[in-house]
VOROMI-702301 format. One record per residue: residue in one letter; residue number from 1; x negated, y, z of N, C-alpha, C, CB in turn. Coordinates in steps of 0.001 Angstrom, whole numbers. Glycine has a CB too. Example, Ala and Ser with C-alpha at 12.3 -4.5 7.8 and 13.67 -1.06 7.14 Angstrom:
REM residues 2
> residuo num npx npy npz capx capy capz cpx cpy cpz cbpx cbpy cbpz
> A 1 -13190 -5690 7800 -12300 -4500 7800 -13200 -3300 7800 -11308 -4473 9046
> S 2 -12850 -2250 7080 -13670 -1060 7140 -12900 30 7870 -14084 -598 5725
***
This chain:
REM residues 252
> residuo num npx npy npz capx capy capz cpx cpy cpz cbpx cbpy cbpz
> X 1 -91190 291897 -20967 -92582 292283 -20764 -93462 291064 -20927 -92790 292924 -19375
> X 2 -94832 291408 -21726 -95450 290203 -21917 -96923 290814 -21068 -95532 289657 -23740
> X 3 -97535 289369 -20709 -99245 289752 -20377 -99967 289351 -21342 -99963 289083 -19106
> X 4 -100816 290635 -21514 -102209 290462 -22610 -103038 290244 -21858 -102766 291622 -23546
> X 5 -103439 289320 -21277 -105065 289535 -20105 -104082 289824 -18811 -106557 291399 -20537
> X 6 -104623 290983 -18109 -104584 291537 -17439 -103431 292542 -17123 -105475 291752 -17579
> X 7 -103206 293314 -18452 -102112 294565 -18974 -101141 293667 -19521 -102687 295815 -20256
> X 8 -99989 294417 -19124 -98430 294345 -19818 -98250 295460 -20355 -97167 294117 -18901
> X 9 -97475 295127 -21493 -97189 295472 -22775 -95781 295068 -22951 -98125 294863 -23757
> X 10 -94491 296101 -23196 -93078 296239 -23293 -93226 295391 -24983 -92378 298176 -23121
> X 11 -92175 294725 -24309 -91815 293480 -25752 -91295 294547 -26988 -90098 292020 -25302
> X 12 -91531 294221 -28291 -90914 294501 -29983 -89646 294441 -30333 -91365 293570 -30984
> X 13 -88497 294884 -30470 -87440 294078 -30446 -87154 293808 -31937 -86291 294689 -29659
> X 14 -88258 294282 -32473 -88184 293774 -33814 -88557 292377 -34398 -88861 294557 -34431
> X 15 -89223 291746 -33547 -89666 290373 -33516 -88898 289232 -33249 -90525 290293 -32733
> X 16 -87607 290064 -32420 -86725 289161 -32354 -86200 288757 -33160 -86067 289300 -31811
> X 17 -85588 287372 -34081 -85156 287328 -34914 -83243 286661 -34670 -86275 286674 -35637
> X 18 -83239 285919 -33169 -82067 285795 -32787 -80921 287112 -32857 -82308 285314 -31550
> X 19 -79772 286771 -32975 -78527 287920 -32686 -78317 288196 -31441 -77146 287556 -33136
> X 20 -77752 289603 -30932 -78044 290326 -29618 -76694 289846 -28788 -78223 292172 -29807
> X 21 -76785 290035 -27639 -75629 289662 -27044 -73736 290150 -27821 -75995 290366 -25545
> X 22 -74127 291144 -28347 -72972 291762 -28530 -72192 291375 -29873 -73263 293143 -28450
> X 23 -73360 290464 -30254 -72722 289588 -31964 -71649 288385 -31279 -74487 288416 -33204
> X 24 -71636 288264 -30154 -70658 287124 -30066 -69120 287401 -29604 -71255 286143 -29087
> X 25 -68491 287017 -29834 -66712 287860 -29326 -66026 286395 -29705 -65823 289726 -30688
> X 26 -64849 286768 -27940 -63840 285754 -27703 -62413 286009 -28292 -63726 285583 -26256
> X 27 -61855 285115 -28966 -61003 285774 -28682 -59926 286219 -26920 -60498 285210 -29665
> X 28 -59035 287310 -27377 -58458 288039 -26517 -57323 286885 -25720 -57828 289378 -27330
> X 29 -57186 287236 -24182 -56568 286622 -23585 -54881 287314 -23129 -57532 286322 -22640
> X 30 -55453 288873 -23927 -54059 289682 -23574 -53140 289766 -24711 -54318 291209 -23123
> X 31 -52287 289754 -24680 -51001 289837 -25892 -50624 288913 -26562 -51160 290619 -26929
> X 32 -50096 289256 -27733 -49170 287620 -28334 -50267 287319 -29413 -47127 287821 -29302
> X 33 -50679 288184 -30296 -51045 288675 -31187 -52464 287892 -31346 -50938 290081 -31034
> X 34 -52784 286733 -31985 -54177 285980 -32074 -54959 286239 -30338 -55294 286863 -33617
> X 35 -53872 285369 -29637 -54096 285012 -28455 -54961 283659 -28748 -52763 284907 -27627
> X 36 -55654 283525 -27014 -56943 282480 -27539 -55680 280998 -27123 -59065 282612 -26178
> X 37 -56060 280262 -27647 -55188 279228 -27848 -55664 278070 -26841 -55177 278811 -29383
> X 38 -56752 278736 -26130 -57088 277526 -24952 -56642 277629 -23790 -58410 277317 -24616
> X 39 -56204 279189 -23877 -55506 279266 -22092 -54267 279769 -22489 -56321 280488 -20714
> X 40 -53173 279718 -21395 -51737 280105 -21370 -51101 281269 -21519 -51315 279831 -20444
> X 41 -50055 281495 -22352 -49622 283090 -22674 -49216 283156 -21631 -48614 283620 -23782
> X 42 -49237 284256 -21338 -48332 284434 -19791 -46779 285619 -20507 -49800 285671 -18062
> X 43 -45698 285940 -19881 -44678 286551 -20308 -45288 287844 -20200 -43409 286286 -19623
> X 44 -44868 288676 -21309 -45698 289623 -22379 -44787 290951 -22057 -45656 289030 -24308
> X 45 -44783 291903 -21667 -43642 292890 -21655 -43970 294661 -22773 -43472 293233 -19677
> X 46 -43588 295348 -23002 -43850 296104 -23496 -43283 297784 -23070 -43633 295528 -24513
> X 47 -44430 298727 -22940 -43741 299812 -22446 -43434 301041 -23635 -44621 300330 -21223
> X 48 -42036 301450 -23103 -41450 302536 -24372 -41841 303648 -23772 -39703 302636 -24789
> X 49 -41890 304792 -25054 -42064 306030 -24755 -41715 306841 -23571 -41637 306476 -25560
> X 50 -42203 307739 -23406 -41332 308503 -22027 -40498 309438 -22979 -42464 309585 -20626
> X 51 -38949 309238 -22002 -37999 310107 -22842 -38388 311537 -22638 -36447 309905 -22440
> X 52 -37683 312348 -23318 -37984 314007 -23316 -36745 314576 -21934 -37490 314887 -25359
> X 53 -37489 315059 -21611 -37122 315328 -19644 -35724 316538 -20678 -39218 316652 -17928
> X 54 -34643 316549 -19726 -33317 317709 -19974 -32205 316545 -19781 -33204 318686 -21870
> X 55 -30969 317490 -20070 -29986 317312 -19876 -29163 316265 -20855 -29652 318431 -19752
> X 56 -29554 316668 -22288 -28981 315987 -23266 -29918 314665 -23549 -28790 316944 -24482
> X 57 -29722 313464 -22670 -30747 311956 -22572 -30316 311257 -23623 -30600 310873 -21151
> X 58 -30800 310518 -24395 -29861 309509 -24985 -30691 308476 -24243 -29670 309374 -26775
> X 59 -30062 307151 -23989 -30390 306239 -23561 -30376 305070 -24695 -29690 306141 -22475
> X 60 -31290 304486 -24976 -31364 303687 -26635 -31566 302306 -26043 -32908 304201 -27933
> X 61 -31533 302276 -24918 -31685 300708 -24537 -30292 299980 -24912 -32021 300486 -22780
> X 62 -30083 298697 -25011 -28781 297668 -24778 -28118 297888 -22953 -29523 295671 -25068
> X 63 -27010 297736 -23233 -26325 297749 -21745 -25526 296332 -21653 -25138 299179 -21522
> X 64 -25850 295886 -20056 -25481 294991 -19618 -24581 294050 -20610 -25000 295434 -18564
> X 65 -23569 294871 -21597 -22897 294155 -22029 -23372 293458 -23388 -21867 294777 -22011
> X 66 -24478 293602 -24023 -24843 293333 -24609 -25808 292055 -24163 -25033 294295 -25063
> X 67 -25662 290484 -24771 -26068 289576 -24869 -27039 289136 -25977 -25213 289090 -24735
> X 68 -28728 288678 -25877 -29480 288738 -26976 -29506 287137 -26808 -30914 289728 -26988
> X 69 -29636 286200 -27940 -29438 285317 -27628 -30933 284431 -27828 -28253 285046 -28213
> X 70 -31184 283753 -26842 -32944 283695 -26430 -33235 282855 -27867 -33537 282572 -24569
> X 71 -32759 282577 -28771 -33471 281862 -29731 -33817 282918 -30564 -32751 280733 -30409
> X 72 -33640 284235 -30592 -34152 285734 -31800 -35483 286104 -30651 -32459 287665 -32054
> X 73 -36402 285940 -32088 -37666 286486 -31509 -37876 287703 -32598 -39029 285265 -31420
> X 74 -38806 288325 -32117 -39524 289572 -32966 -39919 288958 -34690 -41276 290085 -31972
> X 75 -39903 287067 -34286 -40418 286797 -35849 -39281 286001 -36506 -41945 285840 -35963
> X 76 -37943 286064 -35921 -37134 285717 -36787 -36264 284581 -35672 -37944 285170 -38242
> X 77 -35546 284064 -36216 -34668 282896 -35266 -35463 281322 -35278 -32861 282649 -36066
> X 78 -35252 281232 -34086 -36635 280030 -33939 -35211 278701 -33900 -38105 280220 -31808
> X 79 -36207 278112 -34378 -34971 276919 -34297 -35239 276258 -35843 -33018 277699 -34078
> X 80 -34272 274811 -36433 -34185 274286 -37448 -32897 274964 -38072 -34241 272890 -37258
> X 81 -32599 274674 -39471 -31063 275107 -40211 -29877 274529 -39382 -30872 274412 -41897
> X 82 -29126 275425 -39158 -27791 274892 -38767 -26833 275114 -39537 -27362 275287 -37657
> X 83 -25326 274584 -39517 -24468 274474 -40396 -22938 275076 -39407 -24563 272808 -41032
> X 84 -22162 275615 -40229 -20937 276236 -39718 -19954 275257 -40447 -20745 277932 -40089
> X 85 -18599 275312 -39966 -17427 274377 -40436 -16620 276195 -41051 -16365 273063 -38689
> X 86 -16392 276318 -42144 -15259 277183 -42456 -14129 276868 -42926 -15520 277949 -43156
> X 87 -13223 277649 -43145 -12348 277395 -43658 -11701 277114 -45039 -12080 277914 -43250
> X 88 -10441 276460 -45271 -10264 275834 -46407 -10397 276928 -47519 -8962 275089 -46388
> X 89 -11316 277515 -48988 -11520 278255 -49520 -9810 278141 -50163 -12874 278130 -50199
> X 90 -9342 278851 -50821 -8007 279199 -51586 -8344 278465 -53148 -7711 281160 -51679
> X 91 -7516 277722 -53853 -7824 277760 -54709 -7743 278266 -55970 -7818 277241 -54605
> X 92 -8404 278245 -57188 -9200 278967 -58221 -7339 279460 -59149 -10752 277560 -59318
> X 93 -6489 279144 -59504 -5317 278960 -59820 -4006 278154 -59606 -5531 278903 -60526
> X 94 -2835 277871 -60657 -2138 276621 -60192 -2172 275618 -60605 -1152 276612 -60138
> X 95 -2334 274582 -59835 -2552 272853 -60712 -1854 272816 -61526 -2252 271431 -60062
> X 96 -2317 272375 -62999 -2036 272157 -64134 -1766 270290 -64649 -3192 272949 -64771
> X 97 -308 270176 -63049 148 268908 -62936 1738 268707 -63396 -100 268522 -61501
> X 98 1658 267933 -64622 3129 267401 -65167 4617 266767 -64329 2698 266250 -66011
> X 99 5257 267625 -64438 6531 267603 -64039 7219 265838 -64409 7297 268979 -64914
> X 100 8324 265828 -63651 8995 264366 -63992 10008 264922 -65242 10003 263523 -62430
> X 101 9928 265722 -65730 10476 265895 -67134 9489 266206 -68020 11486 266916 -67254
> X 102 8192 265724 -67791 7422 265430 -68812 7228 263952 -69331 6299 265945 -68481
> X 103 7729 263072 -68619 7249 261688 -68852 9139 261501 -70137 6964 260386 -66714
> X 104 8818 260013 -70520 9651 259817 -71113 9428 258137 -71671 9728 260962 -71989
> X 105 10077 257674 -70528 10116 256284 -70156 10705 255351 -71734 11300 256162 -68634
> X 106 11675 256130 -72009 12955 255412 -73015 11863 255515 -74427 14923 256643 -73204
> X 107 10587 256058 -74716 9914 255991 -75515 8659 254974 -76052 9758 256875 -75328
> X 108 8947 254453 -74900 7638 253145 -74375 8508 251856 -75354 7565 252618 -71903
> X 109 8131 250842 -76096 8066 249799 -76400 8015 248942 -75271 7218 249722 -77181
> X 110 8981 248204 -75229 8863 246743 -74285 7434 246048 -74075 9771 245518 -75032
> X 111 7185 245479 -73047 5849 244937 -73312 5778 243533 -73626 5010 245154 -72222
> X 112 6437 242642 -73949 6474 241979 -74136 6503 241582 -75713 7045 241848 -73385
> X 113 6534 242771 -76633 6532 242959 -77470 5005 243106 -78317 7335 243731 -77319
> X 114 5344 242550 -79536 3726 242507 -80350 3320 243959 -81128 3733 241157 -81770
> X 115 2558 244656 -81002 2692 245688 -81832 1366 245797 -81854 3524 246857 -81486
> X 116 993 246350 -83291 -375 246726 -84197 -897 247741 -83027 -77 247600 -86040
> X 117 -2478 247607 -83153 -3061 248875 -82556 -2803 249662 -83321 -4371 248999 -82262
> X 118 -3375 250983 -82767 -2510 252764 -82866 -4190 253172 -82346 -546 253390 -81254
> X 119 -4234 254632 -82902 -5695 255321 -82671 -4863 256391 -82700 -7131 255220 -83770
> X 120 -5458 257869 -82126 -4700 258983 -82492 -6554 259722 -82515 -3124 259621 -81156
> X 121 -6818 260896 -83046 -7647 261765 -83251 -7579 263238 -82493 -7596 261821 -84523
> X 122 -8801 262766 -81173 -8871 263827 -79981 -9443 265138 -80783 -10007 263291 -78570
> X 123 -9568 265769 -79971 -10602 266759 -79993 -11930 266405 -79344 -10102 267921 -79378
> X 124 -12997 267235 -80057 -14274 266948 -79885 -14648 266907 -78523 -15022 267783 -80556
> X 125 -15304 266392 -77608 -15197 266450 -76512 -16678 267410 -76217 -14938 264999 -75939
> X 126 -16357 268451 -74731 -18241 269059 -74875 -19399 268069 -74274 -18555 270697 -73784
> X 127 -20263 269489 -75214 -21702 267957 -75057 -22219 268725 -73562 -23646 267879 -76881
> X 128 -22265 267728 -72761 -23327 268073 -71389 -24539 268335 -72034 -23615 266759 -70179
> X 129 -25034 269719 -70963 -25988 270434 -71229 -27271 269969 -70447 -25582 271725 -71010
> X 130 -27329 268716 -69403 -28533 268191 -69133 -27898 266636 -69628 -29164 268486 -67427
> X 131 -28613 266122 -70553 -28371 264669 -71418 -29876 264853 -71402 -27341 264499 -73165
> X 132 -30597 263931 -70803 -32209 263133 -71054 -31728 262211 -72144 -33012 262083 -69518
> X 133 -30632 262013 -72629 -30971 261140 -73751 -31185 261898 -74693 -30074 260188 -74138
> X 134 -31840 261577 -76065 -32515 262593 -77262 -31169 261934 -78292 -34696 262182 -77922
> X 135 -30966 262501 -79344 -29941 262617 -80326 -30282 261679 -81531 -29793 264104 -80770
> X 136 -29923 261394 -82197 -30624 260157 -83345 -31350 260907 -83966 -29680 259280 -84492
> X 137 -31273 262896 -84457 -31940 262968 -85723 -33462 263669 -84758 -30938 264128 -87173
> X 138 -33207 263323 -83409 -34615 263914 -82976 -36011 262558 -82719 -34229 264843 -81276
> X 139 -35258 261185 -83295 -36487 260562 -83693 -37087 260653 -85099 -36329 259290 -83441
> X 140 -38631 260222 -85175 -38687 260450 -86672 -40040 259280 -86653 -39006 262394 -87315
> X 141 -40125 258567 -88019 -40349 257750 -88587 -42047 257957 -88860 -39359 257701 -89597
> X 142 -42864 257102 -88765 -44330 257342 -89350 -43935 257729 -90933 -45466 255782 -89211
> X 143 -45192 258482 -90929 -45431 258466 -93063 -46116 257359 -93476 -46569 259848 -93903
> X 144 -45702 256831 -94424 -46067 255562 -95069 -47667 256235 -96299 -44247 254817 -96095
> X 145 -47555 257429 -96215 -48432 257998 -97140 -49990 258087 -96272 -47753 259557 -97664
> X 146 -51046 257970 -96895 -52322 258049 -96472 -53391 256356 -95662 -52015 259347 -95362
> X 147 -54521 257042 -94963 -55001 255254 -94494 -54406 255064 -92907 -57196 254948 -94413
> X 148 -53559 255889 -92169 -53648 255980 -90884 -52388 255258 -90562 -53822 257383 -90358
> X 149 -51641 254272 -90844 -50174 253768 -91096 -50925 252742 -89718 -49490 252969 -93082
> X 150 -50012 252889 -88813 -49823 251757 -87723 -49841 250564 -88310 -48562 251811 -86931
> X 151 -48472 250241 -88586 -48121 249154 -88894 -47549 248501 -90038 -47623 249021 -88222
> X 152 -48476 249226 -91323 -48204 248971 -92762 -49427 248865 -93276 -47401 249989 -93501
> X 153 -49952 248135 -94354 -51286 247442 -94903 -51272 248979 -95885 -51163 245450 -95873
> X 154 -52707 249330 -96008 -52600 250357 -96953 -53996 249862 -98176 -52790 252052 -96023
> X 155 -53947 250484 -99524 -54914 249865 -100305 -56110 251186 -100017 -54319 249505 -102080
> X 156 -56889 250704 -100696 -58148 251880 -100702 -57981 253159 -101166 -59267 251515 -101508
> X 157 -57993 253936 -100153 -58130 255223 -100781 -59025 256214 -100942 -57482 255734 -100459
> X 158 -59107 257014 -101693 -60828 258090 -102152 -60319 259562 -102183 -61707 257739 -104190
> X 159 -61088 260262 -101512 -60764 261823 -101625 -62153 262542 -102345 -60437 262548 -99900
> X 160 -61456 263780 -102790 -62199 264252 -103752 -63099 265623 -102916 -61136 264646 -105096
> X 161 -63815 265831 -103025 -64761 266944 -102003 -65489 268098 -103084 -66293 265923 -101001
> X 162 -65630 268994 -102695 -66638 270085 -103322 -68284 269555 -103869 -66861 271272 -102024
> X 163 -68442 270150 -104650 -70007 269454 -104964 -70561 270218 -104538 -70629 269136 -106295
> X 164 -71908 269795 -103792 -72859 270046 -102438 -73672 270566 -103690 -73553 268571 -101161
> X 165 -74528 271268 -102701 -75639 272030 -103419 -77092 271158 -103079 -75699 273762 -102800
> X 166 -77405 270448 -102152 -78479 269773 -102339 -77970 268100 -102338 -79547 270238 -101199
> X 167 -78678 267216 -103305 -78746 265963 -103429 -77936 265560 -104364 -78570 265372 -102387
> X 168 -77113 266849 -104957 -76461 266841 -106092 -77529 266833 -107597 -75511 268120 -105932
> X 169 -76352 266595 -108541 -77159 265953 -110495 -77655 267525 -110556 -75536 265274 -112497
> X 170 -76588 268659 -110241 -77303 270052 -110784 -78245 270683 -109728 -76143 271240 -111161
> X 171 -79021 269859 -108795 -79628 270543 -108162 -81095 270536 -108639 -79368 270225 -106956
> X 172 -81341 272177 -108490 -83035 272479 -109048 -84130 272002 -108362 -83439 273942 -109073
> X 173 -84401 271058 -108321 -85803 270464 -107848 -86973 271351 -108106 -86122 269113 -108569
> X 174 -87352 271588 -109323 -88830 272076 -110060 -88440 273925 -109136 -88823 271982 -112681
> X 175 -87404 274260 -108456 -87159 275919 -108622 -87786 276793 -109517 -87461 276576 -107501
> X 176 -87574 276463 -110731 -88058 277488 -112221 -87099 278286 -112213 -88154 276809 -113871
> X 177 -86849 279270 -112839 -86289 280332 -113423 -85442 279611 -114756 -87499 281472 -113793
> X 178 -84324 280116 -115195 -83515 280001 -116693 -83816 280873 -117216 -82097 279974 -116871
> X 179 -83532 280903 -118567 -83737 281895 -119254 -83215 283539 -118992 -83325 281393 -120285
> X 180 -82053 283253 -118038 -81454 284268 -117929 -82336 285433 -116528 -79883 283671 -117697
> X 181 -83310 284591 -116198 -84039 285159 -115011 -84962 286636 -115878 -85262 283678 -114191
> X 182 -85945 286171 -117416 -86193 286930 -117560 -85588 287955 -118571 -87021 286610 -117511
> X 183 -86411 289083 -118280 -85598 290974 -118675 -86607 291241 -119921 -85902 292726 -116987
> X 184 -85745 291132 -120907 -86489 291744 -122045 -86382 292765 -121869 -86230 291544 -123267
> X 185 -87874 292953 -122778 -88385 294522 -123056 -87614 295449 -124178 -89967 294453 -123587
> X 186 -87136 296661 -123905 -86308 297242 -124995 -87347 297744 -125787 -85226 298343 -124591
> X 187 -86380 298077 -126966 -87171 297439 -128585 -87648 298909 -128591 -85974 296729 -130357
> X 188 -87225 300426 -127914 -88087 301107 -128206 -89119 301903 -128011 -87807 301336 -128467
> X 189 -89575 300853 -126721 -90578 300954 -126107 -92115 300822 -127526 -90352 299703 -124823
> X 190 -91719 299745 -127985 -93086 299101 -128984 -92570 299493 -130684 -93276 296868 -128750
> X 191 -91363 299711 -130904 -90902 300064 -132302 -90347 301453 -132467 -89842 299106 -132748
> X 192 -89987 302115 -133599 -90018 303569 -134143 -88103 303307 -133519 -90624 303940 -136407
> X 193 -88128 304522 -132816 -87154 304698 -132081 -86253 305391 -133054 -87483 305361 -130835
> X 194 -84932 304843 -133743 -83882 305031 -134843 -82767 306198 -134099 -83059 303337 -135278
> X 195 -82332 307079 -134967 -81520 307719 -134501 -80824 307577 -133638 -81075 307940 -135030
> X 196 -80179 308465 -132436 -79283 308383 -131721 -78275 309637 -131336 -79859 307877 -130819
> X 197 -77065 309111 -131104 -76105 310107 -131215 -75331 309629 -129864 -75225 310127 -132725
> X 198 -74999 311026 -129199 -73890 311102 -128225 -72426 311988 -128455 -74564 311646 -127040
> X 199 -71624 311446 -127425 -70364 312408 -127714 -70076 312975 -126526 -69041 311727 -128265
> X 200 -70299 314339 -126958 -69521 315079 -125697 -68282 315582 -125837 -70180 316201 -125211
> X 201 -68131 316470 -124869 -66552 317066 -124652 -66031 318075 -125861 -66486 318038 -123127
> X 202 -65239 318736 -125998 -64800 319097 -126687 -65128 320790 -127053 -63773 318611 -126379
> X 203 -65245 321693 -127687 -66005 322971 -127463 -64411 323467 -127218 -67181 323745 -128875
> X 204 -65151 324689 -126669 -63773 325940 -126353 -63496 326435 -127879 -64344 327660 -125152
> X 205 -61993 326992 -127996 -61529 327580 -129175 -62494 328535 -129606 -60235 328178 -129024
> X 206 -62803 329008 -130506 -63752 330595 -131037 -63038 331614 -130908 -64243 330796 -132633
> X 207 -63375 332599 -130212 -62777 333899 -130309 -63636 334643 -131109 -62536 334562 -129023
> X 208 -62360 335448 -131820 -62872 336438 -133052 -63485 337591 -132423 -61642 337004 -134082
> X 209 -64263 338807 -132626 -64498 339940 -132267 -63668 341001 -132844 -65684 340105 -132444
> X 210 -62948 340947 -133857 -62306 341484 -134476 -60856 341474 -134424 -62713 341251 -135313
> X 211 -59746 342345 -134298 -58918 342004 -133670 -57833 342220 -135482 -58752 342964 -132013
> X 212 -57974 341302 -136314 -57341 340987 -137682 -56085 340845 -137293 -57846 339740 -138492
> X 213 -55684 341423 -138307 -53780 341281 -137730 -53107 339651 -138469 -52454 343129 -138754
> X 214 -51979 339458 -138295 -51745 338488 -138995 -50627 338830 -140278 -51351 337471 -138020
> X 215 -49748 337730 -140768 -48924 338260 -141944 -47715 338971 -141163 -48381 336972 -143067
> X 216 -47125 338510 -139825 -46035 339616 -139860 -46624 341040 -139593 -44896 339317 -138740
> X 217 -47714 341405 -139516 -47940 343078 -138398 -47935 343789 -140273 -50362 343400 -136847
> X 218 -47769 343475 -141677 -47660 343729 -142334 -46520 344206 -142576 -48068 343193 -142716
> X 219 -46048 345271 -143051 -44710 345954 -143771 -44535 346709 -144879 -44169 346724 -143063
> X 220 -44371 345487 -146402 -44628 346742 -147525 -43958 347027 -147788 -45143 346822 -148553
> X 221 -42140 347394 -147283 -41159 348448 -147405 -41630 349860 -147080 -40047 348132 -146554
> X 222 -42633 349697 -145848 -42899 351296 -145579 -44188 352180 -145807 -42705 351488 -144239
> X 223 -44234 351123 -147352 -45675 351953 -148046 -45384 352703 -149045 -46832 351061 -148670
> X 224 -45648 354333 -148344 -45521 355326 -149461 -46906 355565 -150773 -45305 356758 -148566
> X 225 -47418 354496 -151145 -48396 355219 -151400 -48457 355207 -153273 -49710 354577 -150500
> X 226 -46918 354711 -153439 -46986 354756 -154694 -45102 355418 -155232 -47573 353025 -155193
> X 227 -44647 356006 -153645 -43372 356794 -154160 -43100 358007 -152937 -41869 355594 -154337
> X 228 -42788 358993 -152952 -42643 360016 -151899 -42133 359551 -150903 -41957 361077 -152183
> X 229 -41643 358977 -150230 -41126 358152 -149201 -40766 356595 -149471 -39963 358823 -148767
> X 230 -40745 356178 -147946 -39989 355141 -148175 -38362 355334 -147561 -40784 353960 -147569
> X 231 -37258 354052 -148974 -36147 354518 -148377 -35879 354208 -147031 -35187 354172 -149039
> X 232 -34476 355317 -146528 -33966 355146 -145715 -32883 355382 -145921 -34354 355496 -144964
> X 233 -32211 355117 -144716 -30256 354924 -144997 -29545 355318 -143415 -29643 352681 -145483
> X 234 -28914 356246 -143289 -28462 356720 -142272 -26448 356662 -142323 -29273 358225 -142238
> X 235 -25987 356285 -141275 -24573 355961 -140846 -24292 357168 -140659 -24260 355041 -139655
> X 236 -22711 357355 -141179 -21599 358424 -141167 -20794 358733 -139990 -20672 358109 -142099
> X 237 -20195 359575 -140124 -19005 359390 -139275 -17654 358330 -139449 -18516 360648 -139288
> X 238 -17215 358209 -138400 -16114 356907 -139104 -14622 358423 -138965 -15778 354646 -137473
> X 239 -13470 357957 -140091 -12990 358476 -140506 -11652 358140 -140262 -13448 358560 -141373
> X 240 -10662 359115 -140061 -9278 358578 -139210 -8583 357901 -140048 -8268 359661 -138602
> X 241 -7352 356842 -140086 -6841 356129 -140907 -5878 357088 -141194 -6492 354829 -140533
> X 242 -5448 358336 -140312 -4342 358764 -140622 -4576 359838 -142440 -3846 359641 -139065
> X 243 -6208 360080 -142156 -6245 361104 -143213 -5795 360932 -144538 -7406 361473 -143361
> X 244 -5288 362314 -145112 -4277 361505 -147268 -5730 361122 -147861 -3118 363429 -149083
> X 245 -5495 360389 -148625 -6370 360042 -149752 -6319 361122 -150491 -6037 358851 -150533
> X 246 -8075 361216 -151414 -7498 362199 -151838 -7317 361882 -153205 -8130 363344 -151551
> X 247 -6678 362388 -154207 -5603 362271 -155414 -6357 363179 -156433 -3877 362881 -155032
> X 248 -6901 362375 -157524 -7844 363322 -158613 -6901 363081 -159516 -9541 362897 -159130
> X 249 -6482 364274 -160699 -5965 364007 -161813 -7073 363848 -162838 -5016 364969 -162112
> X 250 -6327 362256 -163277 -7413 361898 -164864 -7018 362189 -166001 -7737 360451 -165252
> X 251 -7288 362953 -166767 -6847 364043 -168072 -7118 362492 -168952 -8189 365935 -168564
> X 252 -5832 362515 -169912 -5895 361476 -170586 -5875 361983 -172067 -4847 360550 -170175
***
């Protein structure tokens, strides 16, 4: 409440421009869970469901005989790495160790004796797969070609480039036109315009109106018009082989 004069008048709370009591929060002093870190957890317990009332209970708790061992928390085993002693593992096969009837003493040269060196030819031996050393053919040599040689004298060299369009010999200063800028006038615009001929496509065949026969629909075997018919020739009966011939007497 403020005084104007005389009269009070209930304060704006819109004028306020501070935050209200309820913008500020502690943290919590109860549970584990972003506990305030200035005062002391106290031992934390937790309550389980209520079982379902009857006869058939299960009881889900641990019994007496069960031991939890105070270093398992809800966030895992508290403590640094520890180490176990086990036992001797078995090994991988059988040693691949030479018998006393592999050696062979009576084969040895005296030592006292002079004898030439001897080499014999192993097998390749494998290459280890982490070697930081690099291989001979993975160094490589500067190029002796161009001006950029470390440590070799090089003579003068000149490269050849595109020819520029300004400050170049063919560049148009005056910007005139060539001859090729202007479009002559066709000639028969102003002169007597000379024949012209096009080619088109090809015309369709002509059809006749008349339906003219050609040389075969002709047949002058069967023109009567200069003998009573035309001939014809008609097939017999065929005749048994058994029948007699017949036998004319020729009066001589």
């Amino acid at each position: 409440m403020t005084e104007v004069g005389w009269r009070k008048t209930p304060a704006i709370a819109a004028h306020e421009t501070g935050p209200g009591p309820g913008q500020y929060s502690l943290p919590p002093t109860i549970g584990f869970v972003n506990h305030d870190y200035t005062k002391t957890t106290r031992p934390a317990y937790s309550f389980h469901r209520r079982l379902s009332d009857g006869l058939n209970i299960k009881d889900s708790s641990p019994g007496p005989c069960y031991y939890v061992e105070p270093q398992l928390t809800r966030f895992g085993r508290r403590g640094g790495p520890s180490y176990s002693m086990l036992a001797r593992s078995k090994p991988t096969g059988q040693p691949q160790t030479p018998g006393p009837g592999w050696y062979s003493p009576e084969k040895v040269p005296p030592i006292t004796q002079h004898r030439p060196p001897s080499f014999t030819m192993g097998f390749r031996t494998k290459y280890r797969l982490v070697d930081p050393i690099p291989a001979p053919n993975s160094y490589t040599l500067p190029s002796l070609l161009g001006l950029r040689v470390p440590n070799k004298p090089s003579s003068p060299g000149f490269t050849i480039t595109g020819r520029n369009k300004h400050g170049g010999f063919s560049e148009d200063l005056s910007q005139s036109p060539g001859p090729g800028h202007y479009h002559s006038t066709d000639p028969n615009i102003y002169l007597h315009r000379p024949p012209a001929f096009s080619i088109q496509g090809r015309h369709s065949t002509p059809k006749t109106v008349f339906q003219t026969p050609g040389p075969g629909t002709h047949r002058p075997e069967e023109v009567t018009a200069h003998r009573t018919s035309a001939p014809a020739y008609s097939l017999g009966i065929r005749h048994s082989e058994f029948v007699t011939p017949l036998t004319v007497d020729v009066s001589q």
